[in-house]
C-alpha positions, 0 to 999 in steps of 0.5 A: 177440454184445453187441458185434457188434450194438453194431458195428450186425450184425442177426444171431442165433447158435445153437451146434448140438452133433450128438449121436445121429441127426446127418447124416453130412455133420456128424458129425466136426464138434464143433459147427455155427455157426449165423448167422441174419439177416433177409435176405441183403441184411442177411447181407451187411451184416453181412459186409461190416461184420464185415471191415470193423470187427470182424475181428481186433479184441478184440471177435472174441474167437473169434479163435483159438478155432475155425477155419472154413476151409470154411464153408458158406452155406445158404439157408432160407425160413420157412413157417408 
């Protein structure tokens, strides 16, 4: 994650475990990867520079690793 910020994403990144009392529509999954960016202006920065400079390259270490052929983009609002 040190070098994708390097590579100029503003993101933070959680791996979500689903462990007992898990959702149906999550439960065959090993774990969730979670991305969170400030903005969907800057979500989409990040995007567009991850294809554009990261993908593929050695710093896309996950390359091979894990494969997320149906990811899923959800949209939150903080509330306090």
């Amino acid at each position: 994650m040190k070098n994708i910020s390097e590579s100029g994403n503003v993101i933070a990144s959680r791996i979500v475990v689903p462990r007992q009392g898990t959702p149906e529509a999550i439960r065959d999954y090993d774990f969730v990867m979670l991305y969170v960016s400030p903005s969907l202006e800057q979500w989409g920065a990040n995007v567009d520079n991850y294809v554009t400079n990261i993908q593929g390259s050695e710093e896309d270490s996950m390359d091979g690793v894990f494969n997320c052929d149906h990811s899923t983009v959800y949209v939150g609002r903080t509330v306090r």
